[in-house]
DOSEKOL-430022 format. One line per 2 residues: for each residue x, y, z of N, C-alpha, C, CB. Coordinates in pm, whole numbers, plus 32768, in hexadecimal, padded with zeros to 4 digits. Glycine has a CB too. Example, Ala and Ser with C-alpha at 12.3 -4.5 7.8 and 13.67 -1.06 7.14 Angstrom:
! DOSEKOL-430022
8527:7DC7:830C:84CE:7E3E:830C:8528:7EB6:830C:846B:7E41:8389 | 8505:7F1F:82C4:8557:7F96:82CA:850A:8003:8313:8580:7FC4:823C
***
This chain:
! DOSEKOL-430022
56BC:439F:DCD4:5741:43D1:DCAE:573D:4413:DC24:57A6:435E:DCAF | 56D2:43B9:DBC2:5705:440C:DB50:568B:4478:DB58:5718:43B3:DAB1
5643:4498:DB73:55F8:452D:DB9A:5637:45A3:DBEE:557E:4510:DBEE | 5698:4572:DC51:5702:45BF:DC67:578D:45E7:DBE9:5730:4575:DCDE
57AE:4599:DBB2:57F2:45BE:DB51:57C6:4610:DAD5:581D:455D:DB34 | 5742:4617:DABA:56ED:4644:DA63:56C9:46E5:DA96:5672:45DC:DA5D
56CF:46E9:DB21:56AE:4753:DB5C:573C:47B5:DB59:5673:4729:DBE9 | 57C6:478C:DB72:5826:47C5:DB28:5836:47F9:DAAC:5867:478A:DB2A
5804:479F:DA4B:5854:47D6:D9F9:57F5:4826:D9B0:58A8:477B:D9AF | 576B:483B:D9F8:5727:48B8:D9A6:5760:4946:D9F1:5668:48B0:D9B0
5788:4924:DA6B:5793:49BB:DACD:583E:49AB:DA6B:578B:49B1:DBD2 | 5886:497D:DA59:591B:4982:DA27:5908:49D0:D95B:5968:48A4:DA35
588F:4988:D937:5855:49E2:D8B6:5853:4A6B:D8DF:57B9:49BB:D883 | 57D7:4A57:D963:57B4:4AF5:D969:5810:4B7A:D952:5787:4B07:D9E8
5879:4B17:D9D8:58F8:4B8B:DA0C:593A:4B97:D97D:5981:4B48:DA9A | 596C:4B3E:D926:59A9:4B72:D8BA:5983:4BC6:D854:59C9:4B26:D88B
58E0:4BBA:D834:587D:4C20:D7E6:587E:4CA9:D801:57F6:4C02:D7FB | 5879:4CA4:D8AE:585C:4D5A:D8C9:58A7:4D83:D8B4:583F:4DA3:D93A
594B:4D77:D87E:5990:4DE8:D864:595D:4E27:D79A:5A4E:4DAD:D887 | 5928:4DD7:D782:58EA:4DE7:D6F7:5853:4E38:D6EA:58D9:4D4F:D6BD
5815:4E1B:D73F:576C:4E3B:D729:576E:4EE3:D764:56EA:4DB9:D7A3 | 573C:4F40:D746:5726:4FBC:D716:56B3:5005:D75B:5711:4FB1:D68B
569C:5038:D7AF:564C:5047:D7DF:55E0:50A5:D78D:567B:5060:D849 | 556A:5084:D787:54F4:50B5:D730:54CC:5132:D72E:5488:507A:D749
54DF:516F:D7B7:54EA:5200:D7CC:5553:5224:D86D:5434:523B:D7D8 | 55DF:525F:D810:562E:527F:D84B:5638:52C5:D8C3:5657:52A0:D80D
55DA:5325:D8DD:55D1:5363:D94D:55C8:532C:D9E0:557A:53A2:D937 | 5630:5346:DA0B:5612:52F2:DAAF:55AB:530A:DAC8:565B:5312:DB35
5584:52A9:DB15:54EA:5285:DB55:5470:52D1:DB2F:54E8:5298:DBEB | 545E:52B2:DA7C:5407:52FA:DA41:5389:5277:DA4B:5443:533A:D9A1
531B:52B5:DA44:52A4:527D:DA46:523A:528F:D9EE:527E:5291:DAA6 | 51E0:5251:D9DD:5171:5298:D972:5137:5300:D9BA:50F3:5237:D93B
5111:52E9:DA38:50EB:5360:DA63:5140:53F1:DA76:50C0:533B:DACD | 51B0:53F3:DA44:51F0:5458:DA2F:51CF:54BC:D9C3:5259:542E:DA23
51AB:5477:D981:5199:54C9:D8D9:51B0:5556:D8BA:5107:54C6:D8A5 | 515B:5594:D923:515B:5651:D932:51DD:5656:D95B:50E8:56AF:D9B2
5245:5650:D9AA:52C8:5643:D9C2:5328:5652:D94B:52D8:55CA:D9FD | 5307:55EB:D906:5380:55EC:D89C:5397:565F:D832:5373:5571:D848
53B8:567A:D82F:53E0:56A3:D7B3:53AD:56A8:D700:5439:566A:D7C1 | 5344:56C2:D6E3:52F8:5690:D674:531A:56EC:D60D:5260:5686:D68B
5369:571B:D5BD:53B1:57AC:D560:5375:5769:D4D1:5499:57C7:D561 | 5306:57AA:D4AC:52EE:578A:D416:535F:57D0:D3C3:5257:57C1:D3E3
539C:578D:D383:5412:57B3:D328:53DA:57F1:D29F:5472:572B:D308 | 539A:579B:D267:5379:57C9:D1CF:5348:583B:D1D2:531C:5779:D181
5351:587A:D155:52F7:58DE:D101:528D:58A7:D0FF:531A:5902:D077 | 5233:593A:D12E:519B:592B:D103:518E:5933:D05F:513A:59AD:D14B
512B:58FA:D046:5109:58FC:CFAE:5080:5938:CFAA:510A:5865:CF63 | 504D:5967:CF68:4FC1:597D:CF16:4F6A:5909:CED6:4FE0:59D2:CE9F
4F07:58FD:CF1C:4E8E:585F:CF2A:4E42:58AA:CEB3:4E0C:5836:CFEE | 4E30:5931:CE7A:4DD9:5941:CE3B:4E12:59FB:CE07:4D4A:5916:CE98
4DD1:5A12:CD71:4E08:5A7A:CD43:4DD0:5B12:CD91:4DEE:5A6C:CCAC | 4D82:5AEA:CDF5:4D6F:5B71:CE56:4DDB:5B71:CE9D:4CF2:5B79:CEBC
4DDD:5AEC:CED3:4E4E:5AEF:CF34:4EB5:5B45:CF36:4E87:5A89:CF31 | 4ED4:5B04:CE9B:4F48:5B32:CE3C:4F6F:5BCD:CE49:4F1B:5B17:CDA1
4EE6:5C11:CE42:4ED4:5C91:CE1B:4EF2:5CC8:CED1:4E25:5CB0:CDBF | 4EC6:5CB7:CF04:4ECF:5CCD:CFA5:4F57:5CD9:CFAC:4E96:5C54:D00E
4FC0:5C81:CF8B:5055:5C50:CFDE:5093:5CEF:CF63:50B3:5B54:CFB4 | 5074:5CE4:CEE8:509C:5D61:CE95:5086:5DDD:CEE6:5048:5D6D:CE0C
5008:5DF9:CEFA:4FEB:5E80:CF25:503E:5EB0:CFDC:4F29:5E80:CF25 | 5053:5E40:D00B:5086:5E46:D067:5113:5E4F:D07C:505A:5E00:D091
5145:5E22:D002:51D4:5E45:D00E:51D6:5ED0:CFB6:5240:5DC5:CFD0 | 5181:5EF2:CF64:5160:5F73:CF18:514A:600D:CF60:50E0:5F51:CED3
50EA:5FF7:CFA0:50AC:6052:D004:50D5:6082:D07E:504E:6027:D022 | 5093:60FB:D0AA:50C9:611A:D119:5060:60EE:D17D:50F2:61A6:D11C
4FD9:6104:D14C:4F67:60BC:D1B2:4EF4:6071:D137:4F04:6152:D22C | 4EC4:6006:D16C:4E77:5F7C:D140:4E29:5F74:D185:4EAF:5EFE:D13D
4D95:5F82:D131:4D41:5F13:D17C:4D39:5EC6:D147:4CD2:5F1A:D1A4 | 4D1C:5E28:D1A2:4CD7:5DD9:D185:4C5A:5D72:D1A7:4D16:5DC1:D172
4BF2:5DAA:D148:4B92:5D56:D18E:4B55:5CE3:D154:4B30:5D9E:D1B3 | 4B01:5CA3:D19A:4AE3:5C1E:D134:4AC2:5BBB:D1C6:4B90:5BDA:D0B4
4A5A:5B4E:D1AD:4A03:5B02:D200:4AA2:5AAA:D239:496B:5A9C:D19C | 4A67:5A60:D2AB:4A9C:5A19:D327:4AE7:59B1:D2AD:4A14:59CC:D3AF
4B63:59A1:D2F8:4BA7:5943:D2A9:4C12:595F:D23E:4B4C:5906:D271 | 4BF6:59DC:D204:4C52:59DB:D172:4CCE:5A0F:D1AE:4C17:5A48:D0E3
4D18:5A0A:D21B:4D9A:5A22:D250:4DCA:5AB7:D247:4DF9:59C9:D20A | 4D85:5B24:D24E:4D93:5B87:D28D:4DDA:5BBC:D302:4D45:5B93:D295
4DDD:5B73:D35B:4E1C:5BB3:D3C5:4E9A:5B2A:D3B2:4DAF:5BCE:D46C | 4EAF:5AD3:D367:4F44:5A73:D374:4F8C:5AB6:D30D:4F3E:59B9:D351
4F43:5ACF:D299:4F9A:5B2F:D24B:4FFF:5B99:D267:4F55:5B68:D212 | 4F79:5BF9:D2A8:4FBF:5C91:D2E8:501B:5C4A:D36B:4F26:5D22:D334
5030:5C0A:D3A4:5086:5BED:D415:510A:5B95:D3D5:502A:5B94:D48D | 50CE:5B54:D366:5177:5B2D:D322:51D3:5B93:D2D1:516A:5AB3:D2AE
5182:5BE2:D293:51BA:5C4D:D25A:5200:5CB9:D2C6:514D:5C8A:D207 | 51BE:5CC0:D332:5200:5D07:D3D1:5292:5CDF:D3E7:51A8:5CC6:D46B
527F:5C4E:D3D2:52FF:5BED:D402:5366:5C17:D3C5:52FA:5B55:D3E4 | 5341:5BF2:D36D:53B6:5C0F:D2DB:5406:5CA2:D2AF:5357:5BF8:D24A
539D:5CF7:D2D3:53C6:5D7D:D2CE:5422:5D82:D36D:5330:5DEF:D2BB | 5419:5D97:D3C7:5472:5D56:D444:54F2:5CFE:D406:5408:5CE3:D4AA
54C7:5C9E:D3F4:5570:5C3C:D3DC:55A8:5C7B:D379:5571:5B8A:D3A6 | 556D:5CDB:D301:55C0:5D0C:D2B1:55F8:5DBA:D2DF:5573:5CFA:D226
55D0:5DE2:D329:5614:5E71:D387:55B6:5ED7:D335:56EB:5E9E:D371 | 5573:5EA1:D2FA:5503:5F2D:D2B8:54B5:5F37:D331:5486:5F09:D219
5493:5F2A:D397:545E:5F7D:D408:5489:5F5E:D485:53D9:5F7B:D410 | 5494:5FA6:D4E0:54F2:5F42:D56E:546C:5F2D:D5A7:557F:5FA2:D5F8
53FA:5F2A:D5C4:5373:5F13:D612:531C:5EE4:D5B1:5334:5F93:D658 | 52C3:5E86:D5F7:525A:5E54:D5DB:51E4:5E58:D623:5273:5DF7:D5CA
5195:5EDE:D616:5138:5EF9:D65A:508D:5EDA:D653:5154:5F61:D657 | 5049:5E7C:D692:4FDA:5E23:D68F:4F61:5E78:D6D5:4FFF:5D92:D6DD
4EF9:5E81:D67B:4E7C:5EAB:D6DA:4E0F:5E7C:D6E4:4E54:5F12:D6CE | 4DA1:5E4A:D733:4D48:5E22:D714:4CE1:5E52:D75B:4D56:5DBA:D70C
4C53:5E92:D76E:4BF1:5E89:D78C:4BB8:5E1A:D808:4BCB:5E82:D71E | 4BCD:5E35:D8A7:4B95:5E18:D8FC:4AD9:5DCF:D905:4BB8:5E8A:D92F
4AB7:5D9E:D884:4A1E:5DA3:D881:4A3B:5D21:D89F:49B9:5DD2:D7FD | 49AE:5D08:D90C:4971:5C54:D904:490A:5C49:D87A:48F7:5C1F:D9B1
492D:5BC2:D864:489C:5B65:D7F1:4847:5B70:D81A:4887:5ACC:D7D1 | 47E8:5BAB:D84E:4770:5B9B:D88E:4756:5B4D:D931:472C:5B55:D826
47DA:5B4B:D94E:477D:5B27:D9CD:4831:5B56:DA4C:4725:5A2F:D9C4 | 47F1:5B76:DAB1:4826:5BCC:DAE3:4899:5B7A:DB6C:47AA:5C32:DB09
48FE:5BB2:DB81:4954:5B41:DBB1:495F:5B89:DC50:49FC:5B26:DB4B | 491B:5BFD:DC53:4926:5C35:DCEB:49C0:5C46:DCF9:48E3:5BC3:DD6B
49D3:5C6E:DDA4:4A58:5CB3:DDC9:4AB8:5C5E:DD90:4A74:5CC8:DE65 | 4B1C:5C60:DD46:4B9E:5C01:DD3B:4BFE:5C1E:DDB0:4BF4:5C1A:DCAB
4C43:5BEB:DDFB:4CA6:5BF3:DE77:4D4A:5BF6:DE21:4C8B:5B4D:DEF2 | 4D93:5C2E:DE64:4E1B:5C5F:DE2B:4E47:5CD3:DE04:4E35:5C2A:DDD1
4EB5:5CEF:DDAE:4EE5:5D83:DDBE:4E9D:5D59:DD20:4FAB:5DC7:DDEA | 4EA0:5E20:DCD2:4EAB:5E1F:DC46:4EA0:5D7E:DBD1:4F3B:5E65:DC40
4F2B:5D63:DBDB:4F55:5D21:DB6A:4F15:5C57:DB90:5024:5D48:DB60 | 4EDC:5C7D:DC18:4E7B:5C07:DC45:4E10:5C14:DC10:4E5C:5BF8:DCCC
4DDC:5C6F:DC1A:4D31:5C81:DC01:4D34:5CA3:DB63:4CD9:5D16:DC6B | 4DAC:5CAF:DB23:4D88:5CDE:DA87:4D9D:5C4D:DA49:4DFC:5D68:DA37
4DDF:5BC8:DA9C:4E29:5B73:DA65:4DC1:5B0E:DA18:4E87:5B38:DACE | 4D29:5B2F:DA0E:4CCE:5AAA:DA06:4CA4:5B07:D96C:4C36:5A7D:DAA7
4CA9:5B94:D93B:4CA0:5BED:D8D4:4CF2:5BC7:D883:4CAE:5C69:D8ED | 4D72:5BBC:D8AC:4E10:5BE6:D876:4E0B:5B3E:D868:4EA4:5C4A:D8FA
4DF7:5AC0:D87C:4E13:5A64:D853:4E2E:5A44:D7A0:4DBD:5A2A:D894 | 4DB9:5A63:D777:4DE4:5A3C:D6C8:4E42:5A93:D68B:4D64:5A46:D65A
4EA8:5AF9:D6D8:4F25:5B13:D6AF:4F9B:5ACD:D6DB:4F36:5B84:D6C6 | 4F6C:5AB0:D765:4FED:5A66:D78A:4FD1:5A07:D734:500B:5A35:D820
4F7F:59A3:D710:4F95:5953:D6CB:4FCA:593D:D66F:4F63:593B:D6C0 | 4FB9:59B9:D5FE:4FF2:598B:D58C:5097:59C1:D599:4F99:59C6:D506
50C2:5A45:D5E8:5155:5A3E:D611:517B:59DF:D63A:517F:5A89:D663 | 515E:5968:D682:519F:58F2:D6A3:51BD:58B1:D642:5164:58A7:D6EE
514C:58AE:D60A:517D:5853:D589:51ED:5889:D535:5106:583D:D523 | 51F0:5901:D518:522F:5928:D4B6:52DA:5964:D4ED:51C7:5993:D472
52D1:597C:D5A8:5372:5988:D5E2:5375:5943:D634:53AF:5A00:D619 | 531A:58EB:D656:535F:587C:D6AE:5330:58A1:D754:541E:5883:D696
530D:584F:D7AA:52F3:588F:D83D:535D:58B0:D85E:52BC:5842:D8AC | 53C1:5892:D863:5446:58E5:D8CF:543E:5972:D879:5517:588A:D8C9
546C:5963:D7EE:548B:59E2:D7B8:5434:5A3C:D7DA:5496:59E4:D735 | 53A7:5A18:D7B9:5349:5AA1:D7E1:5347:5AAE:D868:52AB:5A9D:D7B4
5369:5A7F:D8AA:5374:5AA0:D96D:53EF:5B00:D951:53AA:59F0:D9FE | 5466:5AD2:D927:549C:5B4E:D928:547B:5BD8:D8DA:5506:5B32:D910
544B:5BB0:D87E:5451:5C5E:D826:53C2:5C88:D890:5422:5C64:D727 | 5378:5C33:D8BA:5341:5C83:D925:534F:5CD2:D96F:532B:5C65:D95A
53BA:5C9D:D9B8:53FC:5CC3:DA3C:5470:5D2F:DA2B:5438:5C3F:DA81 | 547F:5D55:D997:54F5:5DB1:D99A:5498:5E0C:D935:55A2:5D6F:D962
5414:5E16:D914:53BC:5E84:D8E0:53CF:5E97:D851:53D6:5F08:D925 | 5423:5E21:D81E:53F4:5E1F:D78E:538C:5DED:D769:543B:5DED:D744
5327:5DB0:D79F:52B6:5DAB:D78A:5263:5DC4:D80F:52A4:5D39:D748 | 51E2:5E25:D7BF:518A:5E53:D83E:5112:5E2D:D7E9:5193:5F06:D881
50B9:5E22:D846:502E:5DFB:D857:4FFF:5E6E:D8B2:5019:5D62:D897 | 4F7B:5E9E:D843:4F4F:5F07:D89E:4EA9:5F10:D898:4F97:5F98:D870
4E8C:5F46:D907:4DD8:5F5F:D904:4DC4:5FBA:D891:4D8D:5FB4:D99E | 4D6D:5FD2:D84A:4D39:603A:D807:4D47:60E1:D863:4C9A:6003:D7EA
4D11:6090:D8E9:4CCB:6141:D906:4D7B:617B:D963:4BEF:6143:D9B0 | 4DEC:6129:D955:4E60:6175:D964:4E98:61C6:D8FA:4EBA:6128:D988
4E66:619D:D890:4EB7:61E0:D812:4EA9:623B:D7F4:4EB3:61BC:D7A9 | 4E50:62CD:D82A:4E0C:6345:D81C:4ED3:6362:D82D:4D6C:6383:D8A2
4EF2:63F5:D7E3:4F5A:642B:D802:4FF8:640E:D7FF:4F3B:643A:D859 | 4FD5:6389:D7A4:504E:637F:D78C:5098:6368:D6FC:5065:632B:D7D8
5105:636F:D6EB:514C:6371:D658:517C:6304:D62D:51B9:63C5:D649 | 5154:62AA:D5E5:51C4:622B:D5C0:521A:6239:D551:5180:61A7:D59E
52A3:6245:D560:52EC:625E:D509:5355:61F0:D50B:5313:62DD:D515 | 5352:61A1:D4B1:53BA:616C:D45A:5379:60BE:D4D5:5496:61D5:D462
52FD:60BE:D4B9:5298:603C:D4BD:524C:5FFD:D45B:523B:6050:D508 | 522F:5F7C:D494:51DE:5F1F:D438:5147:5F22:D49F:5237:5E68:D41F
50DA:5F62:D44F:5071:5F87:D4F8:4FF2:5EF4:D476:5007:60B8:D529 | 4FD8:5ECF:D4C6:4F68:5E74:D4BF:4EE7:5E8F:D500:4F8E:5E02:D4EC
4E7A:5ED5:D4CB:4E01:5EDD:D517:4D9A:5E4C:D4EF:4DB6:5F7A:D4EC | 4D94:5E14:D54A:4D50:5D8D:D507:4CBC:5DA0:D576:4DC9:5CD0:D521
4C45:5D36:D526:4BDD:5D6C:D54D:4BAA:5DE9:D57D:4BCB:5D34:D586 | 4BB7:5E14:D4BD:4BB0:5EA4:D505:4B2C:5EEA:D504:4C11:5F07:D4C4
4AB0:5E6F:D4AA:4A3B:5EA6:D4AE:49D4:5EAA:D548:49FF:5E5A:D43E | 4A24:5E7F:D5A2:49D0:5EA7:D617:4A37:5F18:D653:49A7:5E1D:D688
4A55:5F82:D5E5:4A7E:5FFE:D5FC:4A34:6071:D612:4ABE:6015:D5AC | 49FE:60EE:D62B:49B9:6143:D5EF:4A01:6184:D56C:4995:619D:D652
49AD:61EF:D516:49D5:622C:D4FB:4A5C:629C:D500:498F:6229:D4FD | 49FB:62AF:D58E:4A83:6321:D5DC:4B16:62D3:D5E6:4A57:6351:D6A2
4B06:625E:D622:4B6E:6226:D664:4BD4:61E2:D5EB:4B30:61B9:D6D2 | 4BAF:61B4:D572:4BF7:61A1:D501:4C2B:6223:D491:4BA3:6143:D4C1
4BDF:62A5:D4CD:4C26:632D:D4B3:4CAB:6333:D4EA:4BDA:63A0:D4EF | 4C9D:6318:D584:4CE7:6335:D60D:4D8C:62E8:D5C8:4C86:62CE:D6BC
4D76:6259:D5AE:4DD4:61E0:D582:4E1E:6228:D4F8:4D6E:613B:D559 | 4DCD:6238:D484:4E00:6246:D412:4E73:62AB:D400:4D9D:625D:D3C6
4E5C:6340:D49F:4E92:6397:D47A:4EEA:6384:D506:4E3E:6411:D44C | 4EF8:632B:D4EB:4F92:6301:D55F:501F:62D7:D51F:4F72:6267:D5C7
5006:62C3:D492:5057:62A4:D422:50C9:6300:D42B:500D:62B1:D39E | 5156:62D3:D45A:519F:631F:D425:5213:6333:D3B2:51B7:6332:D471
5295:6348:D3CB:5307:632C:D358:5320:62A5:D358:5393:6375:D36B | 535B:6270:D2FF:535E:6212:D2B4:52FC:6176:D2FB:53FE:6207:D29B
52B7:619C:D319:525B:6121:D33B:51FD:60DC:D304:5225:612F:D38B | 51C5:6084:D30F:5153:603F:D2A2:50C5:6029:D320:51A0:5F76:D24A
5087:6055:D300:4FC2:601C:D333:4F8A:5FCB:D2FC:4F46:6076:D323 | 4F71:5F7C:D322:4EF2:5F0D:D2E3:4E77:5EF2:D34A:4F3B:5E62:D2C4
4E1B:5F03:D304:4DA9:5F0B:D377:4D57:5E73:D33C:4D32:5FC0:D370 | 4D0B:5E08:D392:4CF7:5DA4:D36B:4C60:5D84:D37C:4D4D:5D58:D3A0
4C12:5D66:D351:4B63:5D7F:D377:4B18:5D29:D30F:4B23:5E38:D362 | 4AA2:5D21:D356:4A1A:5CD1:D2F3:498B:5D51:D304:49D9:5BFD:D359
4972:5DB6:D2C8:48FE:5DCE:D2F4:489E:5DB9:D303:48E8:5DF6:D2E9 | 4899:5D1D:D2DD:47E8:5CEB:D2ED:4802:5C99:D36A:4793:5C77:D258
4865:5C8C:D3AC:4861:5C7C:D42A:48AE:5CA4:D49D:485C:5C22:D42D | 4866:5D06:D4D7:4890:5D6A:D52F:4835:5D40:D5D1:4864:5E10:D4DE
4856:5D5C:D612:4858:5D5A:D694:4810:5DBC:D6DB:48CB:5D5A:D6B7 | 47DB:5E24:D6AE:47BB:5EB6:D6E9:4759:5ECB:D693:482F:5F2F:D6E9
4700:5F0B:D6DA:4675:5F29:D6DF:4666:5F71:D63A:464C:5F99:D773 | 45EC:5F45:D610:45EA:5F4F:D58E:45F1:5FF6:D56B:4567:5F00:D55A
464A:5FFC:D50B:4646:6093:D4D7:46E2:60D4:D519:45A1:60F3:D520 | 471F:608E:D581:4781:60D7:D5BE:4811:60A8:D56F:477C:60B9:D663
4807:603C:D516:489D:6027:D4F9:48B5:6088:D473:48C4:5F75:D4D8 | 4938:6098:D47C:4964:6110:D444:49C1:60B6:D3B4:49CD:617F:D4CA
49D3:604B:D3AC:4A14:602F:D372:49EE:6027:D2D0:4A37:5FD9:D3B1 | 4974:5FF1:D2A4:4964:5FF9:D22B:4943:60A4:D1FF:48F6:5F8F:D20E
4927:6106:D225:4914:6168:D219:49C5:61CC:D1E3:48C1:617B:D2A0 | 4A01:6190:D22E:4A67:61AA:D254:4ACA:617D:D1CC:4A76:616B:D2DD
4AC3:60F3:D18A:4AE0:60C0:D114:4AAB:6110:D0B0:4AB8:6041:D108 | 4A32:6116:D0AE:4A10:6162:D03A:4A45:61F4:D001:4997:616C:D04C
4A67:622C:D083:4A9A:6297:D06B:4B38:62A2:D055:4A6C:62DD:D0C8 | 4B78:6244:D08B:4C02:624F:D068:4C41:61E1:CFFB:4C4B:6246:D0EB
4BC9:61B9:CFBE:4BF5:6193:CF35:4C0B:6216:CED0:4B83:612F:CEF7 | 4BDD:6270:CEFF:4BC5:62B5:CE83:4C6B:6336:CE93:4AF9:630D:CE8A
4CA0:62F8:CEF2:4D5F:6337:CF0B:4D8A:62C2:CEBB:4DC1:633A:CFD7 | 4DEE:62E7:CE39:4E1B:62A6:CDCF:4EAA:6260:CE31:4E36:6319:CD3A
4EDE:627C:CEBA:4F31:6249:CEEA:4F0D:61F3:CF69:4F80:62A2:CEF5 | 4EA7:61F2:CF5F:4E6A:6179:CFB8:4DF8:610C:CF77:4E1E:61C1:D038
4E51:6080:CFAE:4E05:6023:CF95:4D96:5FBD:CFD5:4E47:5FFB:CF73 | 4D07:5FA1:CF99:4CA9:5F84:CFE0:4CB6:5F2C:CF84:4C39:5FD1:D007
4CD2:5E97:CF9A:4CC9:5E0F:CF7E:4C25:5DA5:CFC0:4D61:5DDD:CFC6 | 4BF3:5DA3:CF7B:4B6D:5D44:CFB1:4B53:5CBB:CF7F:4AE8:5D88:CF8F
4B7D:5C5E:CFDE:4BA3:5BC5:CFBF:4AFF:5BCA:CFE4:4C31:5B56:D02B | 4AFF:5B20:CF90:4A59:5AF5:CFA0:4A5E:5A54:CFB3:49EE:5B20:CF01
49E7:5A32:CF9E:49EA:5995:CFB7:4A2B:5961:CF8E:499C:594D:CFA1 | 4A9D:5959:CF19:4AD4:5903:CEAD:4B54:58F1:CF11:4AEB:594B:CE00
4B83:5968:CF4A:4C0F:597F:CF8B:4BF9:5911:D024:4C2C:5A4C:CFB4 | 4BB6:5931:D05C:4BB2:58A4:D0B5:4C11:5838:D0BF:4B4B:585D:D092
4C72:5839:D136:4CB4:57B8:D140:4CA0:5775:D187:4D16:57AF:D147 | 4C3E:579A:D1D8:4C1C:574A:D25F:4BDB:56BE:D20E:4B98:57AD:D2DB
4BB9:566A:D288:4B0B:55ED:D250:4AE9:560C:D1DE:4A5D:55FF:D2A6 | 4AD4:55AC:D178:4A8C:55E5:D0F4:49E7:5609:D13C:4A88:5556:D05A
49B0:55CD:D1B9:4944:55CF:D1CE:4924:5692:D1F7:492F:5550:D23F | 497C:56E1:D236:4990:572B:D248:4942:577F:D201:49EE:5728:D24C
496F:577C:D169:492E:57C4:D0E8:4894:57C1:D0D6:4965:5783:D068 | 48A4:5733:D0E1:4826:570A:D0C0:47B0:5724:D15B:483E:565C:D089
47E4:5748:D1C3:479B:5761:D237:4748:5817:D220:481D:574E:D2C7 | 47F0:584B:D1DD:47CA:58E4:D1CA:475F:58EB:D156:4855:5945:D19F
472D:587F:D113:471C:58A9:D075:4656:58A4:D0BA:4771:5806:CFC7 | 4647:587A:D133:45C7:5849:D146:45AE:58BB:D1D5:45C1:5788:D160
4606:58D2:D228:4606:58FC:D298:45E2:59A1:D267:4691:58D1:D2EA
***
């Protein structure tokens, strides 16, 4: 009897508690395995980890076209894609136009199955990524879907004008020569370029990337900026640095 009475008055606790207790994550029938689902909107301002950085986020709000290059890690392509954002939420450009270079790492992935934006989607990943972070998965599904933001192959961009865009060429040293000619002079009215690269590691057969060649020479236009981050700028793993300093 009294284990039955004991058994009341915890279920009679219970019932009176749940109108108090809060659920930990509000979303109906959210799960951990949901995660990609939700909603993830990095709010804050980016800051500057280091005085290149520094110099990068300047020239980019300065300039009309930026490079920037500098080894794996020093946030090159999260930079140029937050600065994209921002220029967007503030009406200084209605598009945000993304490009990247179709190259494999060395080893070859054969036919991909699907339309276009299937077979580019395993390339195009480390952009979606950092747009998620920085508008959230629903948001960037929509500015997707209504062409404020495009994602494009390299070899579509022959012939066309971007005017009044934020164009991002990221990995752009497994570019050619030709083909970062082709990009640069796609620039139109009021838009900004930033092209994003490492030339000591390129993807394409030695002698064909166009990109450090390409820096050198358009440093020497007093209205374009060639920014070159180095080991110090690194935010990734501290091991990172120290991998490049031996590798």
């Amino acid at each position: 009897m009294a284990k039955r009475s004991a058994r009341y008055k915890v279920r009679e606790y219970q019932e009176s508690e749940s109108a108090t207790v809060h659920p930990l994550f509000p979303g109906a029938g959210w799960t951990p395995l949901d995660g990609d689902a939700r909603d993830r909107k990095y709010v804050k301002n980016i800051r500057a980890m280091s005085p290149l950085q520094q110099r990068l986020i300047e020239a980019v709000e300065e300039r009309a076209v930026v490079l920037a290059l500098g080894p794996a890690g020093t946030g090159k392509t999260y930079l140029a894609i937050a600065k994209a954002v921002e220029a967007l939420d503030q009406g200084r450009v209605s598009r945000i136009v993304l490009s990247r270079p179709a190259v494999e790492a060395g080893e070859s992935l054969g036919f991909l199955p699907g339309d276009l934006q299937e077979k580019l989607a395993p390339y195009l990943r480390p952009l979606y990524d950092a747009l998620t972070e920085r508008l959230g998965s629903k948001r960037l599904k929509a500015l997707l879907a209504d062409g404020a933001i495009e994602i494009a192959p390299v070899a579509y961009m022959r012939g066309r004008t971007l005017n009044h865009c934020f164009v991002v060429i990221d990995e752009a040293q497994n570019c050619t020569y030709g083909q970062l000619k082709m990009l640069l002079t796609r620039l139109g009215w009021r838009s900004t370029m930033v092209l994003t690269g490492d030339p000591d590691q390129t993807d394409l057969l030695s002698g064909l990337s166009g990109l450090g060649d390409i820096a050198s020479r358009l440093e020497r236009v007093p209205e374009i900026s060639v920014v070159r981050l180095g080991e110090a700028d690194i935010v990734r793993h501290p091991l990172v640095g120290s991998m490049l300093t031996v590798l």
